[in-house]
N, C-alpha and C positions, 0 to 999 in steps of 0.2 A: 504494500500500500504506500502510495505518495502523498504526503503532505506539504502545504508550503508554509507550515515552519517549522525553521528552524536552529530553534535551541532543543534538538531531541539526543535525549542521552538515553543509552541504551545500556541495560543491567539486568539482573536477576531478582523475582520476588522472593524476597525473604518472610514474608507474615501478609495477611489477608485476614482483617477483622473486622467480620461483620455485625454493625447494629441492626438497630428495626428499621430504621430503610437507609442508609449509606454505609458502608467500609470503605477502613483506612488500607490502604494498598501500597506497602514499603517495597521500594526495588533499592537493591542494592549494585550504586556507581561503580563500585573500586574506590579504592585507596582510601575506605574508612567512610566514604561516604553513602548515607542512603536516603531517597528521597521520599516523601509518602504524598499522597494524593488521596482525597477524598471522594467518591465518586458513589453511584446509586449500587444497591445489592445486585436491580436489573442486570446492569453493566457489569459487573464480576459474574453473574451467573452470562450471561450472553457473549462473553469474551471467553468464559471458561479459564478464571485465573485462578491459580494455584501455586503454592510456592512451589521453589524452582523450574516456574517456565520463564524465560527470555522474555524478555518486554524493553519497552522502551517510554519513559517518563517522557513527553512532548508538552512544553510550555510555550505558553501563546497568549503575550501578556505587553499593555499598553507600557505598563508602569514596572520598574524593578526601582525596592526600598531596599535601601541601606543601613545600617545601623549596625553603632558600637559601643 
């Protein structure tokens, strides 16, 4: 699948926890890093995500904050 954008980083799930209607969905970057993303149960069940499948975390965002 092609998308046009991109900042997509590509890793391994590590955890899929699902509430009563969204899970948090942790892929693991490399080098210590891992990202999670919030997303519908629908969508984990209709993606079929499980840990240790490849994935790719895709962010597609007007704004990136900073802070220290």
């Amino acid at each position: 699948m092609k998308l046009s954008a991109r900042n997509q980083l590509d890793g391994t799930i590590v955890a899929v926890e699902k509430g009563q209607t969204t899970a948090r969905v942790k892929i693991d970057i490399g080098h210590g890093l891992v990202i999670t993303s919030s997303i519908t149960n629908e969508a984990v069940d209709d993606l079929a995500l499980k840990v240790g499948d490849k994935a790719a975390a895709v962010i597609k965002a007007s704004d990136v904050m900073i802070g220290k």
